[in-house]
C-alpha positions as CSV (number, residue, x, y, z in Angstrom):
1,X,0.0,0.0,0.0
2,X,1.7,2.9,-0.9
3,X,1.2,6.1,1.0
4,X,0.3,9.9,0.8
5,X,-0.5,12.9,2.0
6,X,-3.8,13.5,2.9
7,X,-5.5,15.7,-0.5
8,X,-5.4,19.2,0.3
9,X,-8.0,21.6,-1.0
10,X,-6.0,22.6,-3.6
11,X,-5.6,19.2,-4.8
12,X,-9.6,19.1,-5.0
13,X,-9.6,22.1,-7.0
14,X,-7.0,21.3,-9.6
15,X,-8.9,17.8,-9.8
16,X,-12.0,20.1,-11.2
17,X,-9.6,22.2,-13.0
18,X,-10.1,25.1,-10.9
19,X,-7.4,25.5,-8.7
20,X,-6.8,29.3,-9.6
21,X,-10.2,29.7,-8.1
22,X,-9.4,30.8,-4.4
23,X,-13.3,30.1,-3.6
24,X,-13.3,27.0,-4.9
25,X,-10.1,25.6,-3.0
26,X,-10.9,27.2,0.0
27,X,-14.8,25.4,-0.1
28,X,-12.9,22.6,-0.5
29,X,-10.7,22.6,2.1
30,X,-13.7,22.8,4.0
31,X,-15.6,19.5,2.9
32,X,-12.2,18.0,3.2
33,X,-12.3,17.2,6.7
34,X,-16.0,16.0,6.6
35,X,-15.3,13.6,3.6
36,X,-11.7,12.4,5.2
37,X,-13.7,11.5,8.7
38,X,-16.5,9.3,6.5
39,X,-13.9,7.0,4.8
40,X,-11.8,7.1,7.6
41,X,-14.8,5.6,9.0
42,X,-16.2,3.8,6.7
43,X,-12.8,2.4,6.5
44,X,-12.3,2.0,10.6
45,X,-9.0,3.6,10.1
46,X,-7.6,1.1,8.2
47,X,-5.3,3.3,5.0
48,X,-4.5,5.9,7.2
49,X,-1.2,6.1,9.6
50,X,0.5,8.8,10.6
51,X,-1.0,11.8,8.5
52,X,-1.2,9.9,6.0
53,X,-3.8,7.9,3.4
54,X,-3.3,5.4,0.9
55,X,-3.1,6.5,-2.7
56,X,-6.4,4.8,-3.3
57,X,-8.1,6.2,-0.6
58,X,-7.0,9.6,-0.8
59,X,-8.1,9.3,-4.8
60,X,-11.9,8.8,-3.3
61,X,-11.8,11.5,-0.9
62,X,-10.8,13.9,-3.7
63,X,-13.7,13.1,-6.0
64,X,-15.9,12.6,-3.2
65,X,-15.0,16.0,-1.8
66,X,-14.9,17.3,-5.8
67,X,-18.7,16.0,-6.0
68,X,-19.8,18.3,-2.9
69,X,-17.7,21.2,-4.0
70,X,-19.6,21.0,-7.3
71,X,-23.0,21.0,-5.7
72,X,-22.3,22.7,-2.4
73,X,-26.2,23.4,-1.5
74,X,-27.1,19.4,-2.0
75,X,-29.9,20.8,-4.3
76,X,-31.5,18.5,-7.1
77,X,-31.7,20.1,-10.6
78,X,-32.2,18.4,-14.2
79,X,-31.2,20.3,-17.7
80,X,-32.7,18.2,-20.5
81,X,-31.3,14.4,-19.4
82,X,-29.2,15.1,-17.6
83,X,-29.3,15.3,-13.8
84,X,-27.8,15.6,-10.4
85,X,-29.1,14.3,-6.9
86,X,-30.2,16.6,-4.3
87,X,-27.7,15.6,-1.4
88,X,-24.8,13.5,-0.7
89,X,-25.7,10.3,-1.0
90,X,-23.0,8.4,-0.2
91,X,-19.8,6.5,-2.0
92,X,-20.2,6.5,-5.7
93,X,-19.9,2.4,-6.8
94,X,-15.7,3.0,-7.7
95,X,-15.4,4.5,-4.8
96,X,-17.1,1.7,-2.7
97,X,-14.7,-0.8,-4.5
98,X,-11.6,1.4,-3.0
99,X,-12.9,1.8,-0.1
100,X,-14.0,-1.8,0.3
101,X,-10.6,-3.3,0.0
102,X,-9.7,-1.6,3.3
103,X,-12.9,-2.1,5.5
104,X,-13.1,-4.4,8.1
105,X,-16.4,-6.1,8.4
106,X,-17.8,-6.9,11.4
107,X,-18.0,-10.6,12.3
């Protein structure tokens, strides 16, 4: 498992190619400490040590956090076929697979 720092919320911004957007990386790093606590969680701490997350992990905690930064009211909107969910509604399916590699299950 090879390890790194934890995304910053520049990293979140650049991800949605805006990271010369001050509002956008600063909303970011907001959300990032909410998102990093659910797969942390979700995860029960396995991928993290020391200040630091798992490639993988910190890859869904950037589009996870890049998802709320895009939407940052939760509000549900449609434009032809397209649409977007109201609120965060949890891991997207690749993110689940990530995600799932490192929780432990209850037995």
């Amino acid at each position: 498992m090879e390890m790194t720092s934890t995304p910053t919320g520049g990293d979140v911004a650049a991800f949605l190619g805006l990271s010369d957007d001050p509002t956008v990386v600063a909303m970011a790093g907001e959300h990032l400490p909410i998102v990093t606590a659910m797969a942390r969680s979700y995860t029960r701490d396995n991928g993290f040590e020391a200040g630091s997350v798992s490639e993988d992990i910190a890859a869904v905690i950037t589009t996870a956090t890049a998802r709320l930064v895009s939407n940052p009211e939760q509000l549900s909107w449609a434009a032809g076929s397209a649409r977007i969910s109201g609120a965060f509604n949890g891991w997207s399916l690749p993110e689940q697979f990530v995600l799932n590699r490192y929780r432990k299950r209850a037995k």
